[in-house]
C-alpha positions as CSV (number, residue, x, y, z in Angstrom):
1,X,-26.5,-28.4,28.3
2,X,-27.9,-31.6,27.4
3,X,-31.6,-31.5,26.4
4,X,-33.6,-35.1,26.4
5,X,-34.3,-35.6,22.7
6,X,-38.1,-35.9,21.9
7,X,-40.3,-36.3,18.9
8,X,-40.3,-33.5,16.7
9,X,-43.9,-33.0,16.5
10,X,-45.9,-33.6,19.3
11,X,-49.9,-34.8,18.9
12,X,-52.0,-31.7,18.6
13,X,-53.3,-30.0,21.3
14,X,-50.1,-31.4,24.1
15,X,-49.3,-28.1,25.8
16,X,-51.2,-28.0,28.4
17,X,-51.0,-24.6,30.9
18,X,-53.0,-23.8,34.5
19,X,-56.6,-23.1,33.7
20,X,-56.9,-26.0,31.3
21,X,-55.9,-24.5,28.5
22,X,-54.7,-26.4,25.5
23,X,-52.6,-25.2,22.9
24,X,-51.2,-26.8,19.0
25,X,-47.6,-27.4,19.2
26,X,-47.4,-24.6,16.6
27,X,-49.0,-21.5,16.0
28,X,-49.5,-18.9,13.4
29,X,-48.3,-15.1,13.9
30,X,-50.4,-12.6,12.0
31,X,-47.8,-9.2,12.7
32,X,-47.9,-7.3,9.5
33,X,-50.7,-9.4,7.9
34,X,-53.6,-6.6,7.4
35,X,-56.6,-5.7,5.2
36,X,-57.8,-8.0,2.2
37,X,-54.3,-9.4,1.6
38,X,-53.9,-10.7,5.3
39,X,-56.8,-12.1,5.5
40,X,-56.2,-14.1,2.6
41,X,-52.9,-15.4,3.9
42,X,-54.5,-16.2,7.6
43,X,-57.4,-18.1,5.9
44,X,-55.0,-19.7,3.9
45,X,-53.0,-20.7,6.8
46,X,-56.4,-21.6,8.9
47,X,-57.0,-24.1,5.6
48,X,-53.4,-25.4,6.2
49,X,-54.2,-26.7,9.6
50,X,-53.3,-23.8,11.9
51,X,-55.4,-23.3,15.1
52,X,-53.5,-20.7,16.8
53,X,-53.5,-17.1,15.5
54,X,-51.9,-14.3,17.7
55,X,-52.2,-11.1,17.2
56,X,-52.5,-7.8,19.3
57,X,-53.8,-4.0,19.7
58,X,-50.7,-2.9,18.1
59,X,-50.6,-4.7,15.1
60,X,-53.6,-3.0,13.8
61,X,-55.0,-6.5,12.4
62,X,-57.5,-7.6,15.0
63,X,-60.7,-7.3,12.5
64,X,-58.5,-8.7,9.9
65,X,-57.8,-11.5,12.0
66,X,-61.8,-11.9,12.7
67,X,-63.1,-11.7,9.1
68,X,-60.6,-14.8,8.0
69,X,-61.7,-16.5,11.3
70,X,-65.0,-15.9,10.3
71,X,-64.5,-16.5,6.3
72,X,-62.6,-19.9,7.2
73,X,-65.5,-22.8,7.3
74,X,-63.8,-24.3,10.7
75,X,-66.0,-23.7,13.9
76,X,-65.2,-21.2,15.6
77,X,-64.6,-23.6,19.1
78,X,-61.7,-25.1,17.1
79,X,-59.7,-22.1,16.4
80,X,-57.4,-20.2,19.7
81,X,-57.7,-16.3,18.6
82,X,-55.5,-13.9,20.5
83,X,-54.6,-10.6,21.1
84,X,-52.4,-8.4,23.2
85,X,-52.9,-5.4,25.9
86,X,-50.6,-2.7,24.5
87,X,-48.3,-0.4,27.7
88,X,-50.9,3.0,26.9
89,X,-53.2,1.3,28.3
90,X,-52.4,-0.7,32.0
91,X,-54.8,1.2,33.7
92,X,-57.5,-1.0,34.8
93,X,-60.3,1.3,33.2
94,X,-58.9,1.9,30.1
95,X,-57.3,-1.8,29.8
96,X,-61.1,-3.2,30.3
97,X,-62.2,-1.0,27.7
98,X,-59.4,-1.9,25.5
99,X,-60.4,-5.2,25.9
100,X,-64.0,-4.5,24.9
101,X,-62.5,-2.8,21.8
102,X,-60.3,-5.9,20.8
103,X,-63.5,-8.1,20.5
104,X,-65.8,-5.3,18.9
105,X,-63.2,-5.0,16.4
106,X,-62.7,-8.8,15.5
107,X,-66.6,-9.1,15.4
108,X,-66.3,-12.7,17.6
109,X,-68.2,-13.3,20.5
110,X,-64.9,-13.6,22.5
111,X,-61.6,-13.6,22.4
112,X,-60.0,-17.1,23.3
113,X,-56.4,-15.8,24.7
114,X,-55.7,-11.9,26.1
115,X,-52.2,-11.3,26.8
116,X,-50.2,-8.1,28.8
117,X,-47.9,-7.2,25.6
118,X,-45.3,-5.8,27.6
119,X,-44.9,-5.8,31.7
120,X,-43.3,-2.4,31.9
121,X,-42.1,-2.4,35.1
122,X,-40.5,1.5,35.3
123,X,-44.5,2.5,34.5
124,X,-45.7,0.2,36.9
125,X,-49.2,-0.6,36.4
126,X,-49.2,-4.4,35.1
127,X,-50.7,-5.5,38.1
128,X,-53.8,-3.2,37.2
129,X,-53.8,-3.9,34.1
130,X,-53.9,-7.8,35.1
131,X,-56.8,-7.6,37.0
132,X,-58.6,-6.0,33.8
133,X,-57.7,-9.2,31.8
134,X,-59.2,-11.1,35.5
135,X,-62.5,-8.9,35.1
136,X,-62.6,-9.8,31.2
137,X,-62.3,-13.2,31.9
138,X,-64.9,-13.5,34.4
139,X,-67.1,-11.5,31.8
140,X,-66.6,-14.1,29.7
141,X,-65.7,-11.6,26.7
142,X,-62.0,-13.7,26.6
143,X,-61.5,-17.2,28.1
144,X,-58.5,-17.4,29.0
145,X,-55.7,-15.0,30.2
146,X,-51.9,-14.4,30.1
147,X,-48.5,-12.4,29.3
148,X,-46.0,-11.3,27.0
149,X,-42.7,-10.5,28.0
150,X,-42.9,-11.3,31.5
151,X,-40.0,-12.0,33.8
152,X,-40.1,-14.5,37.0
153,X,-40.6,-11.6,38.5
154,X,-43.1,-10.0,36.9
155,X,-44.7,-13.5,36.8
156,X,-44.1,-14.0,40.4
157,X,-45.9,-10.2,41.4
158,X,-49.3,-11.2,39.6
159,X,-50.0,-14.4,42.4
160,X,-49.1,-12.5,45.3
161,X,-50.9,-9.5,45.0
162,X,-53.8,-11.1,42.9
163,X,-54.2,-15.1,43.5
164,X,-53.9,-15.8,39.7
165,X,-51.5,-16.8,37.8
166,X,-50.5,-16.6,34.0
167,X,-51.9,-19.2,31.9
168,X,-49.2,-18.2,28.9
169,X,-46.1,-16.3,28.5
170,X,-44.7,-15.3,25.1
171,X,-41.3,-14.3,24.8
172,X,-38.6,-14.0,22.4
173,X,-37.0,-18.0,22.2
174,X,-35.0,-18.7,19.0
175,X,-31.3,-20.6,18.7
176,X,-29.4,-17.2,19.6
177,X,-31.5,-16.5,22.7
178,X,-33.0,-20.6,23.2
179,X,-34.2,-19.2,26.7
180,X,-33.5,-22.8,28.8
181,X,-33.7,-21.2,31.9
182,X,-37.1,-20.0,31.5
183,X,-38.2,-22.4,29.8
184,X,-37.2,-24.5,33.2
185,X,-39.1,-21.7,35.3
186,X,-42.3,-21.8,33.3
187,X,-42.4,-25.7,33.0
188,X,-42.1,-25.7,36.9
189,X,-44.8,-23.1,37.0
190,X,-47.2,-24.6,34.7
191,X,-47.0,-21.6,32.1
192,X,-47.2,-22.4,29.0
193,X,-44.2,-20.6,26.6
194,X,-45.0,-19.5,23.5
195,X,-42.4,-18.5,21.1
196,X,-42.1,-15.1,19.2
197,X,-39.5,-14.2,16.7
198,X,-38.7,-18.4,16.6
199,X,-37.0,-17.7,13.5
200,X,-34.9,-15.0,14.5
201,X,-36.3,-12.3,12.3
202,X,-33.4,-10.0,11.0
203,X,-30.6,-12.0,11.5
204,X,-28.2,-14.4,9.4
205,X,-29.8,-17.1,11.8
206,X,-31.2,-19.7,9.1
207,X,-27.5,-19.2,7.1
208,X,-25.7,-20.4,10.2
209,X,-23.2,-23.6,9.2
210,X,-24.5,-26.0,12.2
211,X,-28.4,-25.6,11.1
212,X,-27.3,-25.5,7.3
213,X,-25.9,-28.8,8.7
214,X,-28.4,-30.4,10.3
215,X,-30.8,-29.2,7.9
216,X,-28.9,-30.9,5.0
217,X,-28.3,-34.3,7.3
218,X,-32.8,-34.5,7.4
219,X,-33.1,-33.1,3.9
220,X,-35.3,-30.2,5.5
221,X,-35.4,-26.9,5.5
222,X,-32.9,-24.9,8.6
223,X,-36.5,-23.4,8.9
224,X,-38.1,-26.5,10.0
225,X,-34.6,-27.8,12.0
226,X,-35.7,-24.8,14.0
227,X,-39.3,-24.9,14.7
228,X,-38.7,-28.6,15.7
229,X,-36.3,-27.3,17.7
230,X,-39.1,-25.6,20.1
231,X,-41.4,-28.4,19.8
232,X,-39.2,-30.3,21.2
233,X,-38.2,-28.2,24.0
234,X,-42.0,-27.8,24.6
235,X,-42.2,-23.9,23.3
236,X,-45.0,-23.3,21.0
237,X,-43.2,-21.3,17.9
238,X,-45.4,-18.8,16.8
239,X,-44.2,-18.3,12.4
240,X,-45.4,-16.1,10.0
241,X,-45.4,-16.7,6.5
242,X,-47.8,-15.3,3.9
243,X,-47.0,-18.3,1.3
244,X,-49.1,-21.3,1.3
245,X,-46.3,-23.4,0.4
246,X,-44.0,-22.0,3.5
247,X,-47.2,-22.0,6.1
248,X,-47.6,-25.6,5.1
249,X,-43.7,-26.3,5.6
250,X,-43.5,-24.6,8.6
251,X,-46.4,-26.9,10.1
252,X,-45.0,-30.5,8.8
253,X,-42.6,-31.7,11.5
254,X,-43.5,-34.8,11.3
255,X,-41.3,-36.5,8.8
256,X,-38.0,-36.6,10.5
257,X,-36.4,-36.3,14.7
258,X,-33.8,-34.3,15.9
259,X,-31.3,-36.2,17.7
260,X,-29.6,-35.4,21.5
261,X,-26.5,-34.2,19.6
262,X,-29.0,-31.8,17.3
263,X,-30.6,-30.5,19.9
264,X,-27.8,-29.8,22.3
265,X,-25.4,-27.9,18.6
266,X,-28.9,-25.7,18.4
267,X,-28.8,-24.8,21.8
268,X,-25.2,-23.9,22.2
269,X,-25.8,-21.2,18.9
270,X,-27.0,-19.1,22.1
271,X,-25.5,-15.3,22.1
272,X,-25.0,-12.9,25.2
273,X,-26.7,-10.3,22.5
274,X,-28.9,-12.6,21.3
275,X,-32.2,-10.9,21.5
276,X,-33.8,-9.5,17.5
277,X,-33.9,-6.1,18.9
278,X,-32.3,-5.8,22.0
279,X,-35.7,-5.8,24.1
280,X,-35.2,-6.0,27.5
281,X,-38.1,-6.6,29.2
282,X,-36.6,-5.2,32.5
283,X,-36.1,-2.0,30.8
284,X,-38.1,-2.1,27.3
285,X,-41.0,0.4,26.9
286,X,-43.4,-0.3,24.1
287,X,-46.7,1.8,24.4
């Protein structure tokens, strides 16, 4: 599939979503980044020009996430915090208090992006726990509002039987799943994708010959090959990386442009069994 070649590195704050929210082309994922240690590498990362830090309920880091926030220097209006609704809680009570619970815990005034983690459709109580994040939102407690995991579908479900849609959607997008279709869907849509996984955690991905390649070709990292990779099929990659040196790496995409040909070798790395972890969201139940 051919996919139109575009800068590597768009000017911050491009994505754009319904609700007029505006995303960095890259963000920062905090999943196993806890206690003093964490919060040193997210303020480290917040100092090496990230603005977008996602966590969630289940990674157990949402008041590490607000001390480094808070221990940065940068106003808090410049920074996107987020965290995720996990599957024990869909029901509208208990995902409202939840909710209340994720911004106690990060000791902000309010959380800037609330996602569903997970839709899990055989439990069936998404849409419930949707209008939670719709009551939050109107509370002001989190400003803007979205999902992780989500199918057209699922995506589809939350208009008709509530009149709001999504603002984001993050899924798993890396070379061996790239996720075109979707990404077609959600660009349709207005939905903004973010990426999770982008580097294809647990796999030989970054020792594959074509980005070993390409990488060589640029004189850059098959890290960076990747992550520019996304940016230029308008995802919004979502790295982790304690190091200073490897947060700043991941963030400079600026120095060089994939080509046509690049992007279309990347894309065709796809794999039917692509996914990390085999996590269907049809099926996958993650409480």
């Amino acid at each position: 599939m051919a996919v139109e070649s575009k800068p590597s590195s768009p000017p911050a704050e491009s994505i754009g979503a319904v609700g007029g929210l505006r995303l960095p082309p890259i963000g920062f994922g905090t999943y196993q980044l806890n206690g003093a240690a964490g919060v040193d590498a997210i303020v480290t990362a917040i100092s090496n020009g990230y603005r977008l830090l996602d966590s969630a309920v289940n990674y157990e880091n949402e008041g590490t996430v607000g001390v480094a926030v808070r221990a940065s220097g940068i106003p808090r209006e410049q920074l996107i915090v987020t965290s995720k609704l996990p599957g024990r809680h869909h029901r509208y009570d208990q995902a409202l208090a939840t909710i209340e619970e994720s911004v106690y815990r990060t000791g902000l005034e309010w959380i800037d992006l609330y996602l569903i983690h997970w839709p899990l459709p055989r439990l069936d109580r998404y849409v419930e726990a949707w209008r939670a994040l719709i009551t939050a939102r109107e509370r002001g407690i989190v400003r803007h509002i979205g999902v992780s995991n989500f199918l057209p579908e699922h995506l589809q479900r939350l208009v008709e039987e509530t009149g709001v849609q999504a603002e984001v959607n993050q899924i798993e997008m890396h070379p061996y799943f790239p996720q075109i279709e979707a990404l077609a869907y959600h660009r349709d849509h207005r939905i903004a994708v973010q990426a999770w996984s982008p580097l294809g955690r647990g796999t030989d991905l970054l020792t594959h010959p074509t980005l070993l390649e390409i990488a060589a070709r640029h004189g850059v990292s098959p890290a960076r090959i990747v992550l520019a990779w996304h940016t230029a099929l308008g995802a919004i990659p979502l790295p982790k990386a304690a190091s200073a040196a490897r947060q700043r790496e991941n963030l400079d995409l600026s120095s060089f442009a994939l080509s046509e040909q690049d992007m279309d070798r990347i894309t065709a790395m796809g794999r039917a069994d692509g996914r990390v972890a085999n996590q269907d969201p049809a099926t996958h139940e993650e409480f």
